[in-house]
C-alpha positions as CSV (number, residue, x, y, z in Angstrom):
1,X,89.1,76.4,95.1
2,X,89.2,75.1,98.7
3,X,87.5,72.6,99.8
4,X,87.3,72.9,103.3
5,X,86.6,76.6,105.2
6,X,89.9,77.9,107.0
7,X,89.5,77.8,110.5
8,X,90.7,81.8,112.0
9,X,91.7,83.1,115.4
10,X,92.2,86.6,116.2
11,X,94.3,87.2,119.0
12,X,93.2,90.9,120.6
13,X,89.8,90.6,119.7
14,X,88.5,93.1,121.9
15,X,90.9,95.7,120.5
16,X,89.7,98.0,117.6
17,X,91.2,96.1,114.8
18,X,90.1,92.5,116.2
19,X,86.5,94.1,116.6
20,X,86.6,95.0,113.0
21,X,88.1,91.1,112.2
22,X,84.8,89.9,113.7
23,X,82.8,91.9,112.0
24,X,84.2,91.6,108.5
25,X,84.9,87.7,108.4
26,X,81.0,87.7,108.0
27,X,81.5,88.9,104.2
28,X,84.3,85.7,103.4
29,X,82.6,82.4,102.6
30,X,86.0,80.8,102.9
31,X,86.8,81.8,106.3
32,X,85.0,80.5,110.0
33,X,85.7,82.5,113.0
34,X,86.9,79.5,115.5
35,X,88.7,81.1,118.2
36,X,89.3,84.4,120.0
37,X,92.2,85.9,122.4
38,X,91.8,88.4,124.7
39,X,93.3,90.0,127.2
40,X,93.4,88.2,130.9
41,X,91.4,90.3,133.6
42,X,90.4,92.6,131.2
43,X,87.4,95.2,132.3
44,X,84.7,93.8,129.8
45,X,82.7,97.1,128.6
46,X,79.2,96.6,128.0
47,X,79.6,96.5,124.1
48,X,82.2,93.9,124.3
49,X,80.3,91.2,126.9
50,X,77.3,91.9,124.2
51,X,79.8,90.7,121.6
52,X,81.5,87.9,123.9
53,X,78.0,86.5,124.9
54,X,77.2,86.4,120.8
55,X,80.5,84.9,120.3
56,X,79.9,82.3,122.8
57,X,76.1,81.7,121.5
58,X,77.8,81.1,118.0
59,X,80.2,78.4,119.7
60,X,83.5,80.8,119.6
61,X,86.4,79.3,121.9
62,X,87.0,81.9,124.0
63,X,90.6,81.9,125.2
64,X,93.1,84.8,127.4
65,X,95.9,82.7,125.7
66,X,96.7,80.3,122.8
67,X,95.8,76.9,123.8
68,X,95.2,74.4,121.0
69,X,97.0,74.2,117.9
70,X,93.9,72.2,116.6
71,X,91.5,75.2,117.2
72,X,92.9,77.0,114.3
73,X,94.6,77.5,111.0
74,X,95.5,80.8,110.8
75,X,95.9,83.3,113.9
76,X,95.3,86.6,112.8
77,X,97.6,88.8,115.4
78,X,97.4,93.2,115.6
79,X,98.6,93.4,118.8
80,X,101.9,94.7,120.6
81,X,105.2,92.9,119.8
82,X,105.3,91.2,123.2
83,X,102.2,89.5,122.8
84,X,102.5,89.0,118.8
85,X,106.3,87.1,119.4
86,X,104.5,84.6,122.3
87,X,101.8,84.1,119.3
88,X,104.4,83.5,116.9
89,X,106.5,81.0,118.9
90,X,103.4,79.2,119.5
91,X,102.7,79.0,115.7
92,X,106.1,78.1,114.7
93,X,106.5,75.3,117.6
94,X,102.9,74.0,116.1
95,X,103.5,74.7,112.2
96,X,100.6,76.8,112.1
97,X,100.5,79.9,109.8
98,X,100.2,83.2,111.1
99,X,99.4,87.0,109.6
100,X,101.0,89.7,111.3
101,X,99.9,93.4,111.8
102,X,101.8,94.7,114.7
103,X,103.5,97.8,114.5
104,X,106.4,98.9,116.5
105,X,108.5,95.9,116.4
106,X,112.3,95.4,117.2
107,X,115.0,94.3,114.5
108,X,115.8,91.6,116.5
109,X,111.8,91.0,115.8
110,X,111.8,91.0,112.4
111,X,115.3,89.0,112.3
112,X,112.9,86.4,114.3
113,X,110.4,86.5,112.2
114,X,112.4,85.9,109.0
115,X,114.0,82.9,110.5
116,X,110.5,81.3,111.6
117,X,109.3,81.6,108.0
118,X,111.4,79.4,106.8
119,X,109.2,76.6,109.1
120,X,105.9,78.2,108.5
121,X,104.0,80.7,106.3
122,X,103.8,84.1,107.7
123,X,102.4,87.3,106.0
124,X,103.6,90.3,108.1
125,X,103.0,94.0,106.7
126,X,102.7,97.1,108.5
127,X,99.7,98.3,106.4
128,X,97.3,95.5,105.0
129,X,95.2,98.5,103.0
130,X,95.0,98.1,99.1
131,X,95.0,101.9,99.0
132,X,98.8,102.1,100.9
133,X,100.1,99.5,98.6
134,X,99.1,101.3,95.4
135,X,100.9,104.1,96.7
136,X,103.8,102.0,96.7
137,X,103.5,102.1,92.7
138,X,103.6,105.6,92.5
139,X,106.2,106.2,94.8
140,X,108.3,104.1,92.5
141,X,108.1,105.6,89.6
142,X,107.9,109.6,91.7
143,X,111.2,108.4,93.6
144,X,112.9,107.3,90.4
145,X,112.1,110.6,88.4
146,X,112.9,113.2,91.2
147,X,114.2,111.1,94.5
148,X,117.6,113.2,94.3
149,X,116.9,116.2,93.4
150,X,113.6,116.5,95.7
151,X,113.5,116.9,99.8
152,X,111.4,114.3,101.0
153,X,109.0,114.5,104.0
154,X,106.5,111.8,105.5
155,X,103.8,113.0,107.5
156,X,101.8,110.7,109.4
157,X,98.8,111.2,111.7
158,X,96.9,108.4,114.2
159,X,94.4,108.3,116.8
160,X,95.9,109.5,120.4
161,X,96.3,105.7,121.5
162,X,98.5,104.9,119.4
163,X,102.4,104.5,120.8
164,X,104.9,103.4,118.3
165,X,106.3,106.7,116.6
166,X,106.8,107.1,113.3
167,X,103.9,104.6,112.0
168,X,105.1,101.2,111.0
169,X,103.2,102.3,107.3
170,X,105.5,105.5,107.5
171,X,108.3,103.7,108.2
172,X,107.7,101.1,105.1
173,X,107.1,104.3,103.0
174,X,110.6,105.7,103.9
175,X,112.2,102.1,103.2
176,X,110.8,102.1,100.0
177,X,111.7,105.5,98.7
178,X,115.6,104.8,100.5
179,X,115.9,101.3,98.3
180,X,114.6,102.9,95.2
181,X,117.2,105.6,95.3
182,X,120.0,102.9,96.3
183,X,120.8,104.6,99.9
184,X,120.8,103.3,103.2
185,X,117.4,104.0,104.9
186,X,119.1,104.7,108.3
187,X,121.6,107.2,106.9
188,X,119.3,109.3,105.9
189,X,116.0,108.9,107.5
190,X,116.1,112.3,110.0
191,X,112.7,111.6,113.0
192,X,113.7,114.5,115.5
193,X,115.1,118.1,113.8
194,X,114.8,119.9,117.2
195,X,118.9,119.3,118.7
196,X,119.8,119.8,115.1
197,X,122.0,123.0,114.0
198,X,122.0,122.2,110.2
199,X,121.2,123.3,106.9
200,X,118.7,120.2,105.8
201,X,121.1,117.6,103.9
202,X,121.1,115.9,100.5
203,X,119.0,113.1,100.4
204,X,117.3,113.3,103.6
205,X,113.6,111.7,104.4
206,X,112.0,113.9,107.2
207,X,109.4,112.2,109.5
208,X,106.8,114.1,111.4
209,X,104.4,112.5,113.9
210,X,100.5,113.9,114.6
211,X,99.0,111.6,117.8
212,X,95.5,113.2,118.6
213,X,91.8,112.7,118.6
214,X,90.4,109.4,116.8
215,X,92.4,109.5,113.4
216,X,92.7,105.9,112.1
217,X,95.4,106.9,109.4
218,X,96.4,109.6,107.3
219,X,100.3,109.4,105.6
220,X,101.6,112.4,103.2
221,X,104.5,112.1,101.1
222,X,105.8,115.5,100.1
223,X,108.9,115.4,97.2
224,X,109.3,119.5,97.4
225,X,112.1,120.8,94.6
226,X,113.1,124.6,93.8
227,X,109.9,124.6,91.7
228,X,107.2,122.9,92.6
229,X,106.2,120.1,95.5
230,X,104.4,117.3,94.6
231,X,102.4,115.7,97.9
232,X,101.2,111.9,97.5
233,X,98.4,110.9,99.9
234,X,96.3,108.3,101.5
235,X,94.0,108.2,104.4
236,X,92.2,105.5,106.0
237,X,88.4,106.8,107.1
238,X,88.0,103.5,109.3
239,X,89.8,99.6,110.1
240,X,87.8,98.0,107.2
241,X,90.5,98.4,104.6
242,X,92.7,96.3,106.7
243,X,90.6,94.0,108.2
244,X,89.9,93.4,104.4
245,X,93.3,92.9,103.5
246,X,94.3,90.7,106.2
247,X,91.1,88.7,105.5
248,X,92.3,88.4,102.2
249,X,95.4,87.2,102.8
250,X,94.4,84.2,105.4
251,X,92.9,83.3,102.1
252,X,95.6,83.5,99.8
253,X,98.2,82.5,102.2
254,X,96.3,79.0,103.2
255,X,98.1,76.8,100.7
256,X,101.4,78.1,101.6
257,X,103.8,75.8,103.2
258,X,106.2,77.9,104.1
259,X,108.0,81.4,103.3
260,X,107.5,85.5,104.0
261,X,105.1,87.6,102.6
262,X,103.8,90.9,102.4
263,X,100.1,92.2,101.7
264,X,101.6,93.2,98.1
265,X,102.2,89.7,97.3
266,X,98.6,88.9,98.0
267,X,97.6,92.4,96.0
268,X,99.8,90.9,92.8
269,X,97.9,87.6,92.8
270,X,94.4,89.0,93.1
């Protein structure tokens, strides 16, 4: 049990996922909304200033940037990699722990966010839903069974906003299904068919990429062989799955010192 409530920020809090953040830290006992990022000269909608001037009521600091370490002890960051790395250097310089959600970042990103766990805790997943990470399971055992002999296609669909391309979750999924058949993801992973003059090849993953209307999430897995096709899927109806999971986690990840973790580490423990 802890004794003391963990103090949260959410950096992009007037995005859809830090709206959703707000809303759900309600239903967690454990955790106090302390502090709030947003974005510097941003056109305030009506909804949000009703939601700022709540915050403010409720004694929210309200910051366009970081500013003390003290305010917090987790930072809760779905951004965009630029923003999520200045978050993250801030966090490491102050040893405070941090949960990331930010899709679309860079090798050398993920190489940077590896070495900074070593300081400080950091729980960084691409999909914080319990839903996706069930999948996981199956796609173990389905990959395992019929990987090789099955052409594998991901199929992911988002809301027209959204830039990075394939998902980050699609992107895990292919990662997964490449280590459990012992290849190299980027050998065989295939995003763009349309210069291609070639028979499909052995082992291939297939991405495809829908961006319209107000889709949160929908991913497909299809393992298609001579005889039959086998399609796993989830699909997120809103952000409250991952708001959840990330909430969640600030929990569990709390009396960490230091280390990397994923959402399936939290999932394991719960």
């Amino acid at each position: 049990m802890h004794k003391k409530i963990i103090k949260i920020a959410i950096s992009g809090a007037l995005g859809k996922m830090g709206k959703c953040l707000i809303k759900e830290i309600k239903n967690f006992e454990k955790l106090k909304l302390n502090t709030i990022i947003i974005k510097k000269n941003k056109d305030i909608k009506k909804k949000d200033s009703k939601i700022l001037k709540k915050l403010k009521k409720n004694k929210i600091n309200i910051y366009t940037k970081i500013k003390n370490p003290k305010d917090f002890d987790i930072l809760i960051d779905f951004t965009n990699p630029q923003n999520t790395i200045k978050n993250l250097n801030f966090c490491y310089k102050h040893n405070k722990k941090i949960i990331i959600g930010t899709t679309g970042l860079s090798q050398e990103n993920y190489l940077d966010i590896k070495k900074k766990s070593k300081k400080i805790s950091i729980l960084h997943s691409t999909n914080f839903s319990i839903g996706i990470n069930l999948i996981l399971n199956l796609l173990k055992t389905t990959t395992k069974k019929i990987g090789k002999r099955s052409d594998i296609e991901i199929i992911e669909s988002h809301h027209r906003h959204k830039i990075d391309s394939p998902s980050g979750t699609a992107i895990t999924l292919g990662k997964f299904i490449a280590k459990n058949m012992k290849l190299n993801f980027h050998d065989i992973a295939v995003y763009d068919r349309n210069k291609s003059n070639y028979h499909r090849k052995k082992n291939e993953i297939g991405f495809s990429s829908i961006r319209a209307g107000k889709t949160v999430g929908k991913h497909s897995i299809l393992f298609s062989t001579k005889g039959e096709e086998i399609t796993i899927k989830h699909q997120a109806f809103n952000r409250k799955p991952f708001s959840q999971g990330a909430l969640e986690g600030a929990i569990w990840i709390y009396n960490k010192k230091n280390g990397l973790f994923t959402i399936n580490d939290v999932l394991n423990k719960l």
